[in-house]
N, C-alpha and C positions, 0 to 999 in steps of 0.2 A: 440547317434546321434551327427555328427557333426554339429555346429552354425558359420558358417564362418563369418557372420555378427556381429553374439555376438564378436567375436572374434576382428573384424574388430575395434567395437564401442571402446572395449577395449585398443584398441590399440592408437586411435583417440582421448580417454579420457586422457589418462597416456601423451600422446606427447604434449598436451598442455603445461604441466609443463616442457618439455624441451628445451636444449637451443643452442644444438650442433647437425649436424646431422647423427656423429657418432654414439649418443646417442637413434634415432630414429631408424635408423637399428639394432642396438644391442634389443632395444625393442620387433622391427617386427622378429629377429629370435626368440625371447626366447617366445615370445606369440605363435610362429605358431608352433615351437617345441613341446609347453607343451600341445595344443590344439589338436597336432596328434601325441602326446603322442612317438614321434621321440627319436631316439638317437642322430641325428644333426641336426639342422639346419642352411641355411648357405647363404647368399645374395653375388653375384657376379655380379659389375656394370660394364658397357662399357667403358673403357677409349676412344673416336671417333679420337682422335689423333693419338691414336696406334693401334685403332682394336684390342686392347686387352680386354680380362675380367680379374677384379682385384677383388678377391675374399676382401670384404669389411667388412663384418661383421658374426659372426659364433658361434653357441652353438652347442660344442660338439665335435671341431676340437681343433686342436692345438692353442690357441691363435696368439701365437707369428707370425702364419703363415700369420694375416690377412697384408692385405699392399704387403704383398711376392709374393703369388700367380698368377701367372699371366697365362693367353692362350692366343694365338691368336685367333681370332672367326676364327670358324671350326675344332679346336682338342679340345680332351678331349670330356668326356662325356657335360659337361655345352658349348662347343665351337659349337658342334654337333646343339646340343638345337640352341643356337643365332644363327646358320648356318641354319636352319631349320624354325627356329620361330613358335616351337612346341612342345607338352608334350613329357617326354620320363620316361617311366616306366619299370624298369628291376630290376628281381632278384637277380641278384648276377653283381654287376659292373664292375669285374676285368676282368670277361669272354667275356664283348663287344669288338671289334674289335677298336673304338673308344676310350677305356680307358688310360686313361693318371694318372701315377703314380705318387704322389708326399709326398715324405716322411718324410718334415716338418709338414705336417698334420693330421699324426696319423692317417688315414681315410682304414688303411689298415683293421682295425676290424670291419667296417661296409661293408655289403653287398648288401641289398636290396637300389633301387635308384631310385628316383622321384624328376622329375626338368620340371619347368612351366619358359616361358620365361616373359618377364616385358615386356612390350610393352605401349606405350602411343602415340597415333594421330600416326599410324604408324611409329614411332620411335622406334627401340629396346633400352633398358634403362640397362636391363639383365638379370638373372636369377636367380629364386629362386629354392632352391635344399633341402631338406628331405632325408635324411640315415635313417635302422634299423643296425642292427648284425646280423635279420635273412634274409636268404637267402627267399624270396616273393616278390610275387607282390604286390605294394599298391594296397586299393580296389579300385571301381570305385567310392564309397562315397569320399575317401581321395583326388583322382583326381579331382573331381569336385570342392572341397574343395580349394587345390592348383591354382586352377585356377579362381577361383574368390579371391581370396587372392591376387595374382598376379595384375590380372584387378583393382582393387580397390586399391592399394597401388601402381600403375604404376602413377597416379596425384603428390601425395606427394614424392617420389624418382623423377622424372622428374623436381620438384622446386630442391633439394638436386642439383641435377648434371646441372642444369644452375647458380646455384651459382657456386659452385666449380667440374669441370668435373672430378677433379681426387681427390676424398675425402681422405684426406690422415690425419684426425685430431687426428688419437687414435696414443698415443706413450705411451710409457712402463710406467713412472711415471710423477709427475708432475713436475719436475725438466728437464725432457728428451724433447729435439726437433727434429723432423725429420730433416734431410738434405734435402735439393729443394721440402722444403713444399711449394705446388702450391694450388694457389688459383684464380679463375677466378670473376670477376667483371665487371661493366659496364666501360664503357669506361669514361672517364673524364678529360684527357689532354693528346697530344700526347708525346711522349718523352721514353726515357731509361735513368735510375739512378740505383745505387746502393746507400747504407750510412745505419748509424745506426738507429735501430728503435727506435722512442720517442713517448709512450701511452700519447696523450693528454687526463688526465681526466680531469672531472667533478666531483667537492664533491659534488657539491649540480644539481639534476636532477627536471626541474620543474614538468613533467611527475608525479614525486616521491613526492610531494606537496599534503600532507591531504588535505579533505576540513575540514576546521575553520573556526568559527566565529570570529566575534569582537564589542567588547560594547560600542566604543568610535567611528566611522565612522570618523567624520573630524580629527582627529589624525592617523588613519588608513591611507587616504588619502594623509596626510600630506607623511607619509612614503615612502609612494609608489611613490608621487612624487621626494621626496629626492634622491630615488632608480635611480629613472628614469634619474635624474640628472646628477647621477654619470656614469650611463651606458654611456650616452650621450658622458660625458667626456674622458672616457676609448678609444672608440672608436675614439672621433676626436685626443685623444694623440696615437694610435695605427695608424691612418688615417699618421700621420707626419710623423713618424717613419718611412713609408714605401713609401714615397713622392719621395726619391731620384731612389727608386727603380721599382716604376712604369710609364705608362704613363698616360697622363691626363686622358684617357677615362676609363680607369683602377680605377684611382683614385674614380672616378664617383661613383663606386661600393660603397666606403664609404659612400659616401651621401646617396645612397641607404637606407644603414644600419640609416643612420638618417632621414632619410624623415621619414621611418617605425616608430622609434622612435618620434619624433614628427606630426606624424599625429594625429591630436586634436579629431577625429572622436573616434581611437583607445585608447586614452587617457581618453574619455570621458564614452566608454562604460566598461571601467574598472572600473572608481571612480564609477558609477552608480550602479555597482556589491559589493563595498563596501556598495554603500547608502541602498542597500540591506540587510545587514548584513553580506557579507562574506569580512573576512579577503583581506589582500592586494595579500596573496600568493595565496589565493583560482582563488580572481576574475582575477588577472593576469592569470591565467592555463585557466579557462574558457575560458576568449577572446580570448587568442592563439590559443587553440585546436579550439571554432569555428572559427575564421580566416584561419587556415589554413587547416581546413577539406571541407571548403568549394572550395581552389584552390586544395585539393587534387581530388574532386571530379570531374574535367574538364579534359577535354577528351586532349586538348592540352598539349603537353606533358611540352613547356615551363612554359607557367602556371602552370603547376604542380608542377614544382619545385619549384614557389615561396611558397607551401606551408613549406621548406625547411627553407628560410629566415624568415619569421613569428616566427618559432620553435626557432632558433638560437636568435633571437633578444631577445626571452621571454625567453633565458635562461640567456641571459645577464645581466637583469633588475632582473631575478630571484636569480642571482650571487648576485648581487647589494645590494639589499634584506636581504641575508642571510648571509653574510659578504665576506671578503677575502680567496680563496682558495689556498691552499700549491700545490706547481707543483714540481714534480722530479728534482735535479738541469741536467741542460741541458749539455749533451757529450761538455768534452772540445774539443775538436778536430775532427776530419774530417767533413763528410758532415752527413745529418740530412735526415732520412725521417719521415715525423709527421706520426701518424696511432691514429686512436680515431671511436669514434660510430657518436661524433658530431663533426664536425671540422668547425667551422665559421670562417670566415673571421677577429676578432677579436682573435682568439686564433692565426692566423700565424701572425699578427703582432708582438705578443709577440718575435718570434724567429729573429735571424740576417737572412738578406735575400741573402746574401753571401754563407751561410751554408745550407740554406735550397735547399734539393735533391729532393725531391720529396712528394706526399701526396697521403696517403691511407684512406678509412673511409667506415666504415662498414654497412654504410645506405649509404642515397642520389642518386644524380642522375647525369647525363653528361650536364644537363642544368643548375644548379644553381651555385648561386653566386660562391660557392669553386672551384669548375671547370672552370668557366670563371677565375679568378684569377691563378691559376696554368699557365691556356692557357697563359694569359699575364706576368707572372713570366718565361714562356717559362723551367714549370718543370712537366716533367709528372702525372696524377690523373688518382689513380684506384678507384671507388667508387662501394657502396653496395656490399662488398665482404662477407658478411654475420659475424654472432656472430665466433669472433677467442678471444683465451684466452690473457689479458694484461701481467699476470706472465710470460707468457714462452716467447712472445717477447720484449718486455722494453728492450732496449740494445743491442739485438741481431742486425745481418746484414740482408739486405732485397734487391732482385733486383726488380725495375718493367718496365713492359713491356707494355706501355700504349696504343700502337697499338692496340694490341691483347688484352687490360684490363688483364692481368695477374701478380701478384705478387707471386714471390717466396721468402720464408723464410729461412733462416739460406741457403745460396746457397754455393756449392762448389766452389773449387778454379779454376778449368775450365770455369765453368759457369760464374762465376765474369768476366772473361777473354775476354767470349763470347761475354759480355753484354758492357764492354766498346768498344769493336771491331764495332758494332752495332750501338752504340752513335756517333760516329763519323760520319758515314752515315748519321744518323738521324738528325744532322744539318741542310744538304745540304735542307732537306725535306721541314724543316718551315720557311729557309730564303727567305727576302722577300715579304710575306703577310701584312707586317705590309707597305711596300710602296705602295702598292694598293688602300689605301684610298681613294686617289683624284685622280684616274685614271678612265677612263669608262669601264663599262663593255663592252666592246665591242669585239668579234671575231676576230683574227687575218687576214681575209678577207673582215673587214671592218662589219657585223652585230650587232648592238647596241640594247642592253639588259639594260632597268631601273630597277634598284634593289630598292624596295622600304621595308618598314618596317613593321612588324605588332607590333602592341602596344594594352597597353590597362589600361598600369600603367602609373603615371605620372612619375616613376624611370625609365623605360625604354628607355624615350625621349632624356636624355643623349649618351645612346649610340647608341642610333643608326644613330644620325647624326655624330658623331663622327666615326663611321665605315663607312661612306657615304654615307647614304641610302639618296634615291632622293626622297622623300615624303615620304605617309605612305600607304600601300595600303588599310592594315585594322586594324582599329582603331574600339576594343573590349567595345561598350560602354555598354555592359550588367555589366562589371567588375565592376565599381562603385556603382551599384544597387546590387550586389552581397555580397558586403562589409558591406552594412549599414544594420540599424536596421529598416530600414523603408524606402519606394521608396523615393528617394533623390528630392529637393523641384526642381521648375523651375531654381529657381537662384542658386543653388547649382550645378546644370549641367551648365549652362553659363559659372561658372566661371572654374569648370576641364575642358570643349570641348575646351572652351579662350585659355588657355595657351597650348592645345597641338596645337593647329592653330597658334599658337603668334612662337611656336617655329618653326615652318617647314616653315611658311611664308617665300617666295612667293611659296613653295612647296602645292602641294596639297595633300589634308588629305582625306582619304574614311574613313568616320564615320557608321559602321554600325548601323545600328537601334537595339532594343534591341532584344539579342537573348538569352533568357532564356528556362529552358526544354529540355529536352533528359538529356545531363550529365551537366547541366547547372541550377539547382534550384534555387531560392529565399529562402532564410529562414525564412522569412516572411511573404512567399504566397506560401505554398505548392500547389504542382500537384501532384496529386499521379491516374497514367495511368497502366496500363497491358505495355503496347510496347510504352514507351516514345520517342523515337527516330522514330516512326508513328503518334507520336499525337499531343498534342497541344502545338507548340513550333515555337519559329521565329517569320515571321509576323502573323501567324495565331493568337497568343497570343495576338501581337500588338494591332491588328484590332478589337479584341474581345474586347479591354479596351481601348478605345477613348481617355479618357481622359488622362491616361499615355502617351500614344504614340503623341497628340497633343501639349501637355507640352514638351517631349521629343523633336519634331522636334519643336517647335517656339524656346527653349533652344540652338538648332545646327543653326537655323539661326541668334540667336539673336550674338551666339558666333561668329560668319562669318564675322557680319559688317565688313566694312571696310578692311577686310583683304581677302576675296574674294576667299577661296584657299578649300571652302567646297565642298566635292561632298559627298552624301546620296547613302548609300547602303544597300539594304533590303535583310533581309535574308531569307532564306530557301520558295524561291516562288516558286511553283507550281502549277499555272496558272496565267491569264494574268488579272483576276478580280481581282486577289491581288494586284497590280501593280494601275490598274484603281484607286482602292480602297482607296491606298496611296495617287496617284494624290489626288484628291479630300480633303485630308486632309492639304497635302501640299498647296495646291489652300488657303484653311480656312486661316493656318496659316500664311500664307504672308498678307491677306487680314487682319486679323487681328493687324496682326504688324505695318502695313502702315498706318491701321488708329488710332494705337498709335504713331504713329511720328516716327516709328522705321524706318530708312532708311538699307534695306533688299532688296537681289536679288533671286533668283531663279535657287540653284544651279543644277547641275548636276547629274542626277539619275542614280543609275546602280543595278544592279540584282544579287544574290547571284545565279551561277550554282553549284548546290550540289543535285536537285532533278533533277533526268533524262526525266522526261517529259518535260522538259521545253523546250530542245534541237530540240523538234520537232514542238515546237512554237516559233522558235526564231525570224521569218519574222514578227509574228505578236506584239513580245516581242517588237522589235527595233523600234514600234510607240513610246513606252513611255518610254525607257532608252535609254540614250547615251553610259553606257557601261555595259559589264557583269564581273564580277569574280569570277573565278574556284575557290569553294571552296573543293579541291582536297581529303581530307579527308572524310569527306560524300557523295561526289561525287563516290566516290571508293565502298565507303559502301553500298550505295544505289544501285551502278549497277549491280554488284556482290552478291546484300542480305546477305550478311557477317556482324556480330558483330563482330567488331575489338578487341572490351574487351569485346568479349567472346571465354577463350582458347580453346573450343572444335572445334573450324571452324578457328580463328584469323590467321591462316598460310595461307589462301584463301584469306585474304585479300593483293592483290598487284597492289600496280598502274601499275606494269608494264604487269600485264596482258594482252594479245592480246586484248579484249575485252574492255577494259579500255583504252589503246592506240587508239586504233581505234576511239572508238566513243569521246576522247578527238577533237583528229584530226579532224572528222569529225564537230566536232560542232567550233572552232575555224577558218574552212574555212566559215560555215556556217556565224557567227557574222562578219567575214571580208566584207563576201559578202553584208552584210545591214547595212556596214562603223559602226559599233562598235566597242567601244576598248577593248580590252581584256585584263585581268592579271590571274594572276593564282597564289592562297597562300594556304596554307599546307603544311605538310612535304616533300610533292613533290618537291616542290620549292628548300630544302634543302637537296634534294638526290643528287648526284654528278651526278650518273649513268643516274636519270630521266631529268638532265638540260640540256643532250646532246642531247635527244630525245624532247624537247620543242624547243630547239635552232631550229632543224629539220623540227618542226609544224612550224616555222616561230613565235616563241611567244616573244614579243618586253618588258613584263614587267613581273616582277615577285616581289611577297611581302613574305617577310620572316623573324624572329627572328633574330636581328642587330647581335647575335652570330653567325649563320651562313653568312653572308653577304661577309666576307673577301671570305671566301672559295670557295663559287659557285662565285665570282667577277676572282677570281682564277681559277676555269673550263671556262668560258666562254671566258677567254683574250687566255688561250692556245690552247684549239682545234679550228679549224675553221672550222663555219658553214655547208661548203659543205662535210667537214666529218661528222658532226650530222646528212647531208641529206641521205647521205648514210646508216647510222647507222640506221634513221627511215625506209628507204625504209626496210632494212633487220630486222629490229622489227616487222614490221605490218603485214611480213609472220610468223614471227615465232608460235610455236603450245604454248608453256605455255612460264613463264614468267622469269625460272629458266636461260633457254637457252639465254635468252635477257638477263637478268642482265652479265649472264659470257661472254657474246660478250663484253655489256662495260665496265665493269672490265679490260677486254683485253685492251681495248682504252684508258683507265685513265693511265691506266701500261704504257703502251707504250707513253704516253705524259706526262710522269714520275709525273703523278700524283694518283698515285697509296697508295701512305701515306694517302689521304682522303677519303680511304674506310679503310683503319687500323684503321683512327682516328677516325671514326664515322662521320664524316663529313655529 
């Protein structure tokens, strides 16, 4: 009897230990070969660029053939199948009408043919195929077999092919490179480069860090600080080095790297880890991984990426630690592209900034520190291209394609050709962003759009006045509480809310309250819910814990004095007793302050819209908030019931949905109409496509990550308004949300800002 599952687990188990995902298909034919006892088995993936099938991985063919292979969908017996998106079972192959011969493959001695197509979320991914010799049909047990094998390995091939769409990593030996080995990644600085490849490693990986003890703690400590010292110095001598080559706000990013490093908090919870008894290397890996498992765990994607800088810091400190590391000596001549797993902001220092071409890295993301540095180096980043071998590139040549996130390896000498033809172009694209700083957002027909910031670090506050953000819209003050080992005292939030008020002063600052729960934990106050994203989280949590929440707001007033620039924004409200609720607290804490001699005002309330009921109480909301803000992300989630990070629905998640437009719309005339003020932050804010459709709604403010700021400052100055009206009237018919996005796609193109949907903008 066949065990498709047995088969399945086996498969599941053995893949853990691998590292390539060449390696993974060569797995998946050779278990489902021996499991039905086949003569071949044989994996052919969708190239979507070419509508080709590329015969990938295969026991029982030709080798040499894999990589070769190719159909269009719709010939050949496997073209048939993807044309179809269905089993096809025949005895003898050669006699179908559809069969396509090909005689690198040896497949002339096999007869009997069974092929189930890959499908995942209605995507075709490709097809898996089964040969005997003898001329039969597979049974109906083997069918069934193929097709739940299919179904269940359509998740894990569907990661394979959004890393690299065109998997091309198996070559003859290890000395051998494919020519325009393509690999696809996330997007991470716009640009087109060529130049030689240089593998930054790491000898020492803090990941890679036993745990150890230690018998002596304040020598321990002593160490660790010593380490820490030197990192420090690395850094601000790395920070110099590239002073002539950046701009101030750029520069920023160093400090970054050192605030990290000196924050006393992080410094603190490390020695504590010694006083503990673990070594200097143990408790350093501890605090990082928790640190930055904690901003991996947030739903916002730039936040996520600081869990990226965290890692990088603690490998610094862990370099530090473990002594001096030996580096490849550096290509004399031409230009340089770095490529590494970890590439921080300390390792391009290292390189001349003259020479440097470009930067690849096999992890990370289009938000953190490395990728904001390329952007301002003005050199293209392709990030998370997945696990590629160091031996076969060190040296070699590499183009990349930072539009499209693609890097090609070892590229021909056409293609090179292609690519500086390209570059050239690609100038025109990014001149200019950098004059937009102290310009307004405004419409070329006169509509004026405040671009404000979201924050929630004290690193963040650099740049995004320096990008010219006119306040902040939301200022993340769960972050601080998310950090510590324990809810952070009264005067410990004074003095972080102080200095982000101190900075933006006379700008005003929306402080949300604390918003913990759903992808937002404490680790020091577990929740643990069935459906957190329904349950106790936002103000509902607040309100339940008095005393946090009135510490929390006497701490935002106290920070206010005299600088006058606070407005209180509550989140995730869902009715108007929450709201009531707050007053009353609010009421307390000034009462209380006044009659501590505190000279305090009464600032400005405003409403987190991200739960869709509330839009149908907004006349009654507008007694007790002055303003609302869209919080576009949940708000999406919520109306549509989609888990955004859950991939079996996440492709339903789209603000541009009719349904999601509309009732945007709808509730923004609504708040107009009972003089409220309106913004709107989330990713929304920093879509290109969705700021021409709020321009449209008539929406005067919007809050965003200071990274995106130039960009949409950049849509908003070129199209003018009465074409976003038109753009929204022709959205709010539209039936889905596909056809809306390729309308403004059309419109960005045509106002030749069509480079900030390549660039991820």
């Amino acid at each position: 009897m066949l065990e498709p599952l047995k088969t399945l687990r086996l498969i599941f188990q053995e893949a853990a230990d691998l590292h390539q995902s060449a390696q993974l298909l060569d797995l998946i034919v050779a278990r489902v070969q021996a499991a039905l006892g086949a003569d071949v088995c044989s994996v052919y993936l969708l190239n979507e660029e070419t509508s080709e099938l590329v015969l990938m991985a295969t026991r029982g063919l030709d080798a040499s053939s894999v990589g070769k292979v190719r159909l269009p969908k719709g010939e050949g017996l496997v073209g048939q199948i993807a044309r179809h998106q269905s089993l096809l079972n025949i005895p003898d192959a050669a006699l179908h009408p559809a069969y396509r011969y090909f005689p690198e493959t040896g497949e002339e001695s096999f007869h009997s043919f069974l092929g189930a197509p890959i499908i995942s979320f209605r995507r075709l991914l490709g097809v898996i195929v089964v040969q005997r010799a003898q001329r039969e049909f597979f049974s109906d047990e083997e069918e069934a077999f193929l097709i739940t094998v299919a179904a269940q390995l359509a998740g894990p091939i569907r990661e394979i092919l959004d890393k690299s769409p065109l998997i091309t990593e198996q070559v003859a030996d290890d000395d051998a490179l494919q020519s325009n080995l393509k690999y696809k990644g996330v997007k991470g600085a716009s640009g087109m480069a060529w130049g030689t490849l240089y593998w930054v490693s790491h000898t020492h990986q803090l990941s890679e860090a036993k745990e150890d003890y230690c018998d002596e703690p304040d020598a321990e400590i002593e160490r660790f600080r010593d380490a820490l010292s030197r990192a420090k110095q690395e850094l601000r001598a790395g920070g110099e080095r590239m002073q002539s080559s950046l701009p101030k706000d750029v520069q920023a990013l160093f400090g970054v790297y050192r605030m990290i490093m000196e924050d006393k908090e992080l410094a603190r919870e490390i020695e504590n880890h010694i006083q503990g008894g673990w070594n200097a290397e143990t408790a350093l890996r501890k605090t990082m991984e928790s640190h930055a498992r904690i901003f991996e765990s947030m739903d916002d994607a730039y936040l996520r990426a600081k869990a990226e800088d965290i890692r990088h810091i603690g490998e610094r400190v862990y370099a530090s630690l473990m002594g001096n590391e030996k580096r490849a000596p550096l290509p004399t001549k031409g230009q340089v592209i770095l490529i590494g797993r970890n590439i921080s902001i300390a390792d391009i220092a290292q390189f001349p900034a003259q020479r440097l071409a470009g930067l690849i890295c096999t992890s990370g993301s289009s938000l953190s520190h490395l990728a904001i540095l390329a952007n301002a180096l003005g050199i293209p980043a392709v990030m998370g291209i997945g696990e590629v071998k160091a031996s076969l590139l060190h040296g070699r040549e590499a183009v990349i394609d930072g539009y499209r996130a693609i890097v090609i390896f070892n590229p021909v000498a056409n293609l090179r050709r292609e690519y500086r033809k390209l570059a050239q172009q690609e100038k025109k694209l990014v001149s200019g962003l950098n004059e937009l700083k102290d310009l307004p957002a405004m419409t070329p027909d006169g509509f004026r759009v405040k671009l404000m910031a979201n924050t929630g670090l004290l690193a963040d506050i650099t740049p995004g006045l320096l990008h010219g953000a006119e306040g902040v819209g939301l200022y993340r003050s769960e972050i601080p509480f998310m950090v510590h080992e324990s809810f952070p005292s009264e005067d410990e939030q004074v003095a972080l809310y102080r200095s982000v008020l101190e900075a933006y002063a006379p700008r005003m600052v929306s402080m949300r309250t604390l918003d913990i729960g759903g992808d937002k934990p404490l680790p020091y106050y577990a929740i643990t819910e069935d459906n957190p994203f329904l349950g106790w989280r936002g103000i509902r949590f607040s309100l339940d814990n008095t005393s946090i929440f009135l510490s929390q707001i006497r701490a935002m007033l106290k920070a206010s004095s005299g600088l006058e620039n606070l407005r209180i924004l509550l989140p995730m409200v869902s009715q108007i007793e929450e709201v009531k609720a707050f007053r009353v607290l609010l009421d307390e804490a000034l009462e209380q302050l006044r009659s501590d001699g505190e000279e305090v005002r009464c600032p400005e309330v405003g409403a987190m819209i991200e739960v869709p009921s509330v839009i149908h109480v907004i006349d009654q909301l507008s007694r007790y908030v002055q303003f609302v803000s869209i919080g576009s992300n949940d708000y999406t989630q919520y109306l549509m019931a989609v888990d955004r990070n859950n991939p079996k629905v996440s492709e339903l998640y789209d603000w541009l949905n009719p349904a999601v437009l509309r009732s945007l719309h709808g509730m923004i005339k609504s708040a107009r109409r009972y003089q409220l003020d309106v913004s709107l932050c989330g990713e929304m804010a920093s879509d290109p496509a969705a700021v021409l459709l709020l321009i449209g709604m008539g929406l005067d403010m919007l809050s965003l990550s200071a990274y995106n700021l130039p960009k949409t400052k950049w849509v908003i100055r070129t199209v003018p308004k009465s074409e976003c009206d038109k753009l929204l009237a022709k959205a709010l018919k539209a039936e889905n949300p596909k056809e809306t996005r390729k309308m403004l796609e059309a419109t960005l193109d045509r106002y030749g800002l069509g480079g900030l949907i390549r660039a991820g903008a």
